[in-house]
N, C-alpha and C positions, 0 to 999 in steps of 0.2 A: 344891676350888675355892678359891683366892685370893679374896683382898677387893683392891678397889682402893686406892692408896694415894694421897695426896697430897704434891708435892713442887713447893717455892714457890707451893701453891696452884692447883696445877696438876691437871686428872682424868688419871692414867695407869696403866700397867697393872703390876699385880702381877707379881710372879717366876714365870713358867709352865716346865713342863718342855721346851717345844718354843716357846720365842721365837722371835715373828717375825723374818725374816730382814730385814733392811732393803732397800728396794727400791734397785735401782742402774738408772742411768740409762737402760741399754734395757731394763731389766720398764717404767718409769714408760713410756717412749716407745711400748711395748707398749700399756699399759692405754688411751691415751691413743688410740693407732689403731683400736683396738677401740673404741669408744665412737664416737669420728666415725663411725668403717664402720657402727654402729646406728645410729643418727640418721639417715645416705643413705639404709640400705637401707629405712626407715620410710618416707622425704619425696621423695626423688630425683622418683621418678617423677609428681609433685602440681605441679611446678613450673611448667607450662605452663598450669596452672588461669587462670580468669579471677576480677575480683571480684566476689563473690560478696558476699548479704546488706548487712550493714554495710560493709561495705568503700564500698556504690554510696553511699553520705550521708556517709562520711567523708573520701572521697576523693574517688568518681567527679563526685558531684557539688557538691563542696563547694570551690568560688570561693577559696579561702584555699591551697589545695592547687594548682588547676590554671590559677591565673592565672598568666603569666611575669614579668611584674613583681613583685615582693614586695611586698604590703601589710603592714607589720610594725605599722601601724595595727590592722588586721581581724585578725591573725594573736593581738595579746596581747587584743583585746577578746571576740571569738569563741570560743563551746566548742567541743569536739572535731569537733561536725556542721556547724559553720560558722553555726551560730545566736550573734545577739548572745548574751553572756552576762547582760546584765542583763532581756532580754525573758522575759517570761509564759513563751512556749514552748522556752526553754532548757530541759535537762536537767539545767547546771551540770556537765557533766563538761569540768573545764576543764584540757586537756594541751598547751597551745600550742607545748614545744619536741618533742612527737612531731610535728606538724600539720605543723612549719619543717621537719622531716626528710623528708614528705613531700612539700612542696615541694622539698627542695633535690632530692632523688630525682627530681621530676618535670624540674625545670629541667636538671637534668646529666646525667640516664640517660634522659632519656624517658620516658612515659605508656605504661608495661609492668607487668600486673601482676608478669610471671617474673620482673625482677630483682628488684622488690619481696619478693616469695616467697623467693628467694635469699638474700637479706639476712636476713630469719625465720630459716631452716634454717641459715646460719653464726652467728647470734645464738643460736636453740638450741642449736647443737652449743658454744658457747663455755661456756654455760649451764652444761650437762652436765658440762664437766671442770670446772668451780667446782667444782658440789655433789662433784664426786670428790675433789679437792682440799681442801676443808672439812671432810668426814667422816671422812678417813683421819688428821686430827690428832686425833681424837678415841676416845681409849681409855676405851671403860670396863670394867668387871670382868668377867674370862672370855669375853671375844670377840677375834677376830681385828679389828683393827680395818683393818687391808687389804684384806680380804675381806668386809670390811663395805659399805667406800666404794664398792669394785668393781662389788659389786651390787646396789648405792643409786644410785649412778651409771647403772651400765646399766639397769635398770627407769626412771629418771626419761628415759634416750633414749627406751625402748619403749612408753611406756604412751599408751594410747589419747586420754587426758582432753586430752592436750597436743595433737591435732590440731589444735582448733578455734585456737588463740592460733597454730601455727604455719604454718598452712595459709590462715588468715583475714589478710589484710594490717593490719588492727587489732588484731590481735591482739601488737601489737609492743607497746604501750603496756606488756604483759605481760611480756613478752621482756626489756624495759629494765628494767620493776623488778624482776624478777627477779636481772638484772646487778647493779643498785648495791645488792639485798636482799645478796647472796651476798658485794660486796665487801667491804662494812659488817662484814658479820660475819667474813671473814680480818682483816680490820683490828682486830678485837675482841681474835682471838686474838693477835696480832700485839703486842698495847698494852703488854706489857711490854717490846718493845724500841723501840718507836716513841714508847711517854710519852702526857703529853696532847693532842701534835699529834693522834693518831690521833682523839681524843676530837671534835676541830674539824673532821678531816674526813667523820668521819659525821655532822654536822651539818650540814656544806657538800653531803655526800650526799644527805639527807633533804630539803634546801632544792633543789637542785636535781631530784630524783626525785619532787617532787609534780607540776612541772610538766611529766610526761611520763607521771606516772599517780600519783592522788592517793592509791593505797593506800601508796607509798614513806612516808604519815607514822606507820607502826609499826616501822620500820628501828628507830629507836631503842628499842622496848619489846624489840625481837628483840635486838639488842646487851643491855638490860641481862640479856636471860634467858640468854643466852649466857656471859655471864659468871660469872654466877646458877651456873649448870650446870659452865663450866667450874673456878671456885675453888671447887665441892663444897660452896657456902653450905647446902644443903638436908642437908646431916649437924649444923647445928646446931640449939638449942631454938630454939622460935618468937618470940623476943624478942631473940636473937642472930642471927635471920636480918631481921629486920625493922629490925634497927638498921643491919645491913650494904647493905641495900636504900635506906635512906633516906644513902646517903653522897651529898658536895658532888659527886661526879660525875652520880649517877643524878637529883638534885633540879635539876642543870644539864640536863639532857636532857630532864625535864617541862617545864620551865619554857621552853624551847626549842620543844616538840611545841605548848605551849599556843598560843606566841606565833605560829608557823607555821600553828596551823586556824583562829587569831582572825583572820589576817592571810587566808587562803586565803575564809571565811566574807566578811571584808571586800569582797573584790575580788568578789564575786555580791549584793553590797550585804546580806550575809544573809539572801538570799533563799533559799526554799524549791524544788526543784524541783519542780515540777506532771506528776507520774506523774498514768498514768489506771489507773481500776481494773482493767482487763484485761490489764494490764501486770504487777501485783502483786498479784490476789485477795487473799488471804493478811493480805498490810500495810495491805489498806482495810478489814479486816472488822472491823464495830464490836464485835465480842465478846468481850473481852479474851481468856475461856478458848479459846476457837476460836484465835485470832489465838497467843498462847502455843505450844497443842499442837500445831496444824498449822507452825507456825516450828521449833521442833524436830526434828518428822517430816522438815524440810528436811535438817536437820543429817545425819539419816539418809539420807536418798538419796546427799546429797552423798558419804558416807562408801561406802554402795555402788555409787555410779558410780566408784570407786575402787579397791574391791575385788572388783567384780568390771563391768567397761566394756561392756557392752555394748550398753546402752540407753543411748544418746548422741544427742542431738539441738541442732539449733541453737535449740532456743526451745520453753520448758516453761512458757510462760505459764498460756494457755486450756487447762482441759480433761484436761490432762497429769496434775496431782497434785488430788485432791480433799481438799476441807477436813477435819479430823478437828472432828467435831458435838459427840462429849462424850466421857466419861471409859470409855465401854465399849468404843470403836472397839479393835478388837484391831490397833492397826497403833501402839499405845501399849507392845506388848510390845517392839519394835523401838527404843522410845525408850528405855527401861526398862533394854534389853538395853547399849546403850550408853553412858547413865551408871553403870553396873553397874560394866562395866569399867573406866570413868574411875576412879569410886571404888575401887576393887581397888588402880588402878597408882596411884592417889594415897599411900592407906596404905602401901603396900611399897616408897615412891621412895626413904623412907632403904638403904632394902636393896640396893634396884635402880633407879635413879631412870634407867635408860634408857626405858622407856616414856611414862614423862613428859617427854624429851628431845625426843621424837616428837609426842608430844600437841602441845607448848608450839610444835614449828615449823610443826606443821599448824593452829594457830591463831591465834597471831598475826597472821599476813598475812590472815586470811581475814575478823577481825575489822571490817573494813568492808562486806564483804559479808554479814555474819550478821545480817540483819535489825535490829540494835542503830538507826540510823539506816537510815530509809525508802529503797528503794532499786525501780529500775524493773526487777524482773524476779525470776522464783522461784528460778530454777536458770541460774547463768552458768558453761560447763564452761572458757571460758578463765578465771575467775578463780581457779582450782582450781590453775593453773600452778605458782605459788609454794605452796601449803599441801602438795601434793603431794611434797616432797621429804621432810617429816616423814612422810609415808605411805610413802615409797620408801625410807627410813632402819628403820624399824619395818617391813617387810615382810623387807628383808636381815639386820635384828639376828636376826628367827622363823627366816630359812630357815639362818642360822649356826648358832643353839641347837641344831637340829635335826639338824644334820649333826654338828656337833662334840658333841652326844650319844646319838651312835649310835657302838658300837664292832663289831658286826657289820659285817664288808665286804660280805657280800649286801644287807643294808638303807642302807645307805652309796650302794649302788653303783642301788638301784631309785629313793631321793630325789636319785641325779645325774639319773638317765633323767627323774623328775618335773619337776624343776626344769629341765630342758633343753624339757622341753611345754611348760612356762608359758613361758617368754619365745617358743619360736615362735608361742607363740598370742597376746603380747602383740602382736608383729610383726607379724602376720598380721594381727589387728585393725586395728592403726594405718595398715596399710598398705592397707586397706581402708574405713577410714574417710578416709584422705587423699584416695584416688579420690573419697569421695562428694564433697568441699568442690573439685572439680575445674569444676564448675558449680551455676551456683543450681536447676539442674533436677534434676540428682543429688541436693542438698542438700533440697531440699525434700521431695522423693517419700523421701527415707531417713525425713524428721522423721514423716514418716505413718508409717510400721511403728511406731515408739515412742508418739506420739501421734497417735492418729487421729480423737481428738475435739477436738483442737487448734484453734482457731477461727484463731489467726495463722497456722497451719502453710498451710490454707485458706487464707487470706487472700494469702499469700504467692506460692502455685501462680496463684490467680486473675491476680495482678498480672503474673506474669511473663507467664501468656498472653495477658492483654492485648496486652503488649508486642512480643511476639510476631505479635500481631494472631489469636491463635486466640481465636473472640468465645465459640466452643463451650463449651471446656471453661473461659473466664474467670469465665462464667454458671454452672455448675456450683459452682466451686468460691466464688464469690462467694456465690451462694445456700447452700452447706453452711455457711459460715462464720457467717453470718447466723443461720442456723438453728438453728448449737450456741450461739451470743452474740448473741442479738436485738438490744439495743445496741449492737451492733459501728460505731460511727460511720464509722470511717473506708471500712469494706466495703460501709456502706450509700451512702455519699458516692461512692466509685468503680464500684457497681455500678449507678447513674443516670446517672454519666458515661459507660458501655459502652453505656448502651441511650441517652445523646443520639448516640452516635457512630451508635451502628444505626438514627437516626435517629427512634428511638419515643420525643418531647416526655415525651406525656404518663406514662411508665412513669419516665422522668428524674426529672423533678420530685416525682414520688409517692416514689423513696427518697431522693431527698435530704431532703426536708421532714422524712421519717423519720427520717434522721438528726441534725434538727434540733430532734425533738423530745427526741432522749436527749441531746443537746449542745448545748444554744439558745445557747453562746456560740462553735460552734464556726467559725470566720471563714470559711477554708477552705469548707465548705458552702455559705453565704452567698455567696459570689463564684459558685461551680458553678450555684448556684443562679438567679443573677441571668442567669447566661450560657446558661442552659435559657431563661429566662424571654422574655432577648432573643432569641433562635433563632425563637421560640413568636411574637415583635414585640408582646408583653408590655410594654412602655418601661416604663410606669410604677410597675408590680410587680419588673421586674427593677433600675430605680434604687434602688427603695426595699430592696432583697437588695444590691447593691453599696452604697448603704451603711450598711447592718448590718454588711456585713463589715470595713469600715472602721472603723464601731464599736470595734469587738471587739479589729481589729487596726489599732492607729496610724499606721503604717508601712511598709504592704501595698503595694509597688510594683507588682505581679504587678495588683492590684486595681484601681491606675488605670492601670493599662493596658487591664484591657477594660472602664473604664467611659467610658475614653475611644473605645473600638471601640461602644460604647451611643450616643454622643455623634454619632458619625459614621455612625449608621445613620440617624439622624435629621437627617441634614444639618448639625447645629451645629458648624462647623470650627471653630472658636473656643474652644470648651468642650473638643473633642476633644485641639486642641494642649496646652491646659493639663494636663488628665492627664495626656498623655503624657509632656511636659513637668515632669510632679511624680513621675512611674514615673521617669526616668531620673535623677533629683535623689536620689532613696529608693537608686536601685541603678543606677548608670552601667554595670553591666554586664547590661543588660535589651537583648538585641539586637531585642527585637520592637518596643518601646517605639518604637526609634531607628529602624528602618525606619519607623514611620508617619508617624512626624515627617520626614524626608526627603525621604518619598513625597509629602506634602501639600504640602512648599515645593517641590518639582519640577513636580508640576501645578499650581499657582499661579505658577509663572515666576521663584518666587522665590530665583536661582541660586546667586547668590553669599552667600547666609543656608544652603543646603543646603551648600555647599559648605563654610563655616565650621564647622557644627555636626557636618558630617560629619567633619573631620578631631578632634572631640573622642570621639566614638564611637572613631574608631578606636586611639585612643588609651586608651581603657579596654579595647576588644575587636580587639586588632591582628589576629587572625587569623577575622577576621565577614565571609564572602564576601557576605552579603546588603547589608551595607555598601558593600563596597567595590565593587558592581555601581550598588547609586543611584550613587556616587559618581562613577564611571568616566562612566556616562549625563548625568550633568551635566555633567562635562566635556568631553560632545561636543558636545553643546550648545549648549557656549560656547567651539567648535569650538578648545580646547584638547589637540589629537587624540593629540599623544605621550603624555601624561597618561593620560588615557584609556583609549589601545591599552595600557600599560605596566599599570593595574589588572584590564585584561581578561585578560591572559596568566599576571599573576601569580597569580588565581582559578582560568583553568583546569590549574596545576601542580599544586594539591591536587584540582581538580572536574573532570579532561578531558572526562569524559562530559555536562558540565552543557551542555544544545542551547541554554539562555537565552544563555546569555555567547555561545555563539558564534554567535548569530543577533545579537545586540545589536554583539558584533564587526565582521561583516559589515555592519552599516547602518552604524558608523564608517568604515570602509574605503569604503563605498558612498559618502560624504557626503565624505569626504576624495579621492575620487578615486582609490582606489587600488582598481581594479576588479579584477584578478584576486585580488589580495587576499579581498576583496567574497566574488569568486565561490568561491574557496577553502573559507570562511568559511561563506557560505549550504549548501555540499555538505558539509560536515560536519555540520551540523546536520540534515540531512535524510538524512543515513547513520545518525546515530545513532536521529535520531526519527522517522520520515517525517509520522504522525498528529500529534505535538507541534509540528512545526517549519514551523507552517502560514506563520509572519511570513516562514521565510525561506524557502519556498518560493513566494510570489508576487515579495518584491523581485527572488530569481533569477532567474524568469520577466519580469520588466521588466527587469531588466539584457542576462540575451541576446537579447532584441528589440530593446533601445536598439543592442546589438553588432552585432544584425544589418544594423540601419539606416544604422548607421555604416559599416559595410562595403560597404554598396549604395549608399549615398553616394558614397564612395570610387572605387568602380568606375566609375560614371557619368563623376564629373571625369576 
């Protein structure tokens, strides 16, 4: 075996007896088809999926994304979920040029998750030929380094860990820094022909790829380790490698990283996210050694959801991983196991500093999410995306070794047969786990088989059937959730809301309360709570729960809105309008808000104030048929009829089936004299509703009486 050698500082590869042949432009064109056809045959058929989990708060329902207007105001002030950045219940994940992507996506391609997903799967697959591309300049001693890339490549197509980033439409945030991780570091390689330019624009990299995903601010430590690696600095003493570390390029790149997390920490005014502990056990346990040994233990899973994928789930919060108590837990031989080996490939990197090549890229990036800094969640497999290629690089350098030292052709010929299992079973996984992120109902029943004391997993299942309207199994699984996390605030909070919907007051208020006693500040509750209270004609107890919630929460548009619906249970129109009037100040895009305020100046006579106010609604919420129904009804009123007819037609192009419009229709038509019209109008409404479309089947019945009259009129003259 050769030693590697170095030339201009460069890692390449010794004199071998059977040199690589240099690839010519149809093998490259080759490798290249190959690797896309993995990626499709993984994702293709995922593409139809709907959003799923996250996706529904970061997009579906997140105001920054799917209003048509661009608010470039709410787009740089808001985090990823559309929450202010400076509020209490920001998370501070703050990516505003992926949020702009998803808007431009919404504004020019339409409100689809498939081309969304599309965009994933060609940003994957772009992905992919990077890391091929990057690996195969990299020679080091006694490896094909061809057949390195090849197969570092194609494992990072197939592996199972990447569904979740590429199948989850947020999961782009990943996808992107993945891109400028990958170009950062061609450009590394690259610095001897490109100079210090190169140097400027991985910086211009790194400054632009936090705000698309804040882990982009280790681009720079990944260049200097690259470089590290590539000029062979780790063959000198450790005084010689520490002088060559601290050069005026690497001290410009600290100094760079610094000023970018002082500046990044600035803009969240240095505030702290407010995780809850059921989000991150782990990071809340006050016991240092708990909190240490169980943080490690993470390190290990993450490294076996790697090596071997098959317990994959969207959320290892609750339940999922238990804490290690002390120093006997035998699941410390796993920890043990794994710095073992770190130390092994440390001491032999002079020899063979490929395994450390591996280590150093599957850490780096990951460095934000290893616990270092508190973070809301135990196990995230898309942020696995990027460390993963150092796992897919170190899995091809083993299965090289192994082939090219074996000179038996039967043994040769049973690790092609092996190696040919592993990737269909990579494929087959992935390809099966894409199906599950196909819907949130697949997604959730998979996270049960991994986690089944999951209290979120529960949580989860409950919410959907909610939504669903199945009250059965919401109860159920609200109740388990509860039961594995007694505190579960948020499940105690919505499982009082299923049972005001089911109309049982007092079972409502008995878990919200509950939930108020493991979160007295929780606003949220508070509001639920006052709205149980008013249901119950509580007033007094349910003002005094609306405002606590306000209390708590500043800002709460949502809030004065039903405490202005509190207002007006009690008659006080005057009080009422204010709220509402302060709901739609807080959030002009609150269409409930704006209906009651339109509603109130219509039956009050007060036309042309409805009228005014309404064209500002519409104007935050151009496409609010509730809107644009009061507004149409005032303009008959004020027998402004084309107006009118023209917002009633234009509602039902998206609502044909809506019996209101076209009974509302017909009394225009009715009022403007245009009877057949009228009559048109009233027998659609009572084709589609007959029960619902009680208004327009009397006016019809007075209409063809008045016809008939008119007719027998007629006849007499």
């Amino acid at each position: 075996m050769k030693k590697c050698s170095t030339i201009n500082g460069e890692v390449t590869m010794g004199k071998y007896e059977h040199d690589d042949v240099k690839d010519t432009f149809t093998v490259q064109l080759l490798y290249k088809a190959v690797l896309i056809l993995l990626c499709l045959a993984c994702y293709s058929h995922a593409l139809n999926g709907s959003f799923v989990f996250d996706d529904q708060v970061a997009i579906v329902k997140n105001l920054d994304v799917i209003t048509t207007s661009t608010n470039w105001t709410a787009l740089f002030r808001n985090d990823f979920w559309g929450t202010p950045l400076l509020s209490v219940e920001s998370h501070k994940s703050y990516r505003p040029f992926t949020t702009l992507l998803f808007h431009w996506e919404y504004v020019q391609l339409g409100f689809r998750a498939k081309h969304m997903k599309v965009i994933n799967l060609i940003m994957h697959c772009i992905n992919t030929l990077l890391v091929w591309r990057l690996l195969r300049k990299f020679r080091f001693e006694s490896t094909n380094h061809n057949q390195i890339a090849a197969v570092a490549a194609a494992i990072f197509a197939i592996h199972p860990v990447h569904t979740e980033a590429v199948c989850g439409v947020v999961g782009r945030a990943e996808l992107l820094f993945c891109l400028f991780f990958l170009v950062a570091l061609l450009l590394t390689y690259e610095r001897q022909s490109f100079g210090s330019f190169t140097d400027v624009l991985i910086i211009l990299i790194t400054t632009v790829g936090i705000f698309f995903k804040e882990t982009a601010i280790t681009i720079p430590v990944a260049c200097v380790f690259l470089e590290y690696t590539r000029s062979q600095v780790y063959l000198h003493p450790w005084r010689t490698q520490l002088k060559l570390l601290c050069s005026p390029r690497n001290i410009i790149f600290a100094l760079c990283n610094i000023t970018l997390i002082i500046f990044r920490l600035w803009l969240q005014d240095f505030q702290s996210p407010r995780f809850k502990p059921m989000d991150n056990p782990i990071a809340f346990n006050n016991d240092p050694l708990k909190r240490i040994l169980s943080q490690n233990y993470l390190y290990v899973i993450n490294w076996w959801i790697l090596l071997c994928p098959q317990w994959l789930s969207f959320d290892w919060a609750l339940g999922c991983i238990e804490l290690i108590n002390n120093v006997w837990d035998l699941r410390l031989q796993a920890i043990l196991a794994m710095y073992s080996l770190a130390i092994v490939a440390f001491i032999n990197s002079k020899q063979n500093f490929t395994p450390i090549f591996g280590i150093g890229l599957m850490v780096i990036p990951f460095i934000p999410a290893s616990g270092i800094i508190k973070v809301g969640f135990v196990i995230a497999e898309r942020v696995l995306y990027v460390p993963s290629i150092g796992f897919c690089f170190l899995v091809a350098q083993a299965l090289s070794y192994v082939y090219n030292s074996n000179a038996k052709p039967w043994l040769i010929s049973i690790f092609k047969w092996l190696s040919m299992l592993l990737f269909i079973c990579l494929l087959l996984r992935t390809r099966e786990r894409a199906g599950e992120w196909l819907s949130e109902d697949k997604l959730f029943s998979s996270a049960l088989k991994v986690c089944p004391n999951n209290a979120k997993v529960h949580y989860n299942i409950a919410r959907l059937a909610t939504d669903r309207l199945d009250r059965k199994k919401a109860l159920v699984h609200y109740h388990k959730a509860i039961k594995l996390y007694p505190q579960y605030e948020s499940a105690l909070m919505n499982l009082g809301n299923l049972y005001r919907e089911m109309g049982q007051l007092e079972e409502a208020e008995k878990y919200i309360k509950i939930a108020l006693d493991a979160v007295p500040d929780f606003a949220t509750a508070w509001m639920n709570l006052g709205i149980v209270q008013a249901a119950r004609k509580d007033y007094k107890n349910a003002l005094q729960s609306y405002k606590k919630a306000l209390k708590f929460r500043k800002k709460y548009a949502i809030c004065h809105y039903n405490l202005g619906n509190l207002y007006l249970d009690q008659k006080m129109h005057i009080e009422a309008m204010q709220q509402w009037q302060e709901a739609v100040s807080l959030n002009p895009r609150q269409p409930k808000a704006w209906v009651n305020i339109l509603t109130m100046l219509d039956n009050q006579g007060l036309y042309e104030d409805a009228i005014r106010l309404s064209t500002q609604a519409i104007g935050h919420l151009p496409n609010e048929s509730s809107i644009m129904f009061i507004r149409a009804n005032v303009f008959g009123k004020l027998k402004r009829y084309i107006e009118a007819e023209e917002l009633y037609k234009h509602i039902l192009k998206s609502e044909p089936l809506n019996v209101m419009v076209h009974t509302n229709l017909g009394v225009l038509y009715h009022r403007w004299e245009k009877l057949n019209d009228a009559i048109e109008s009233y027998q659609k409404a009572l084709k589609l509703n007959p029960e619902k479309a009680i208004t327009a089947r009397e006016n019809l019945s007075k209409l063809l009486i008045r016809r008939r009259k008119e007719k027998a009129s007629k006849t007499l003259v």
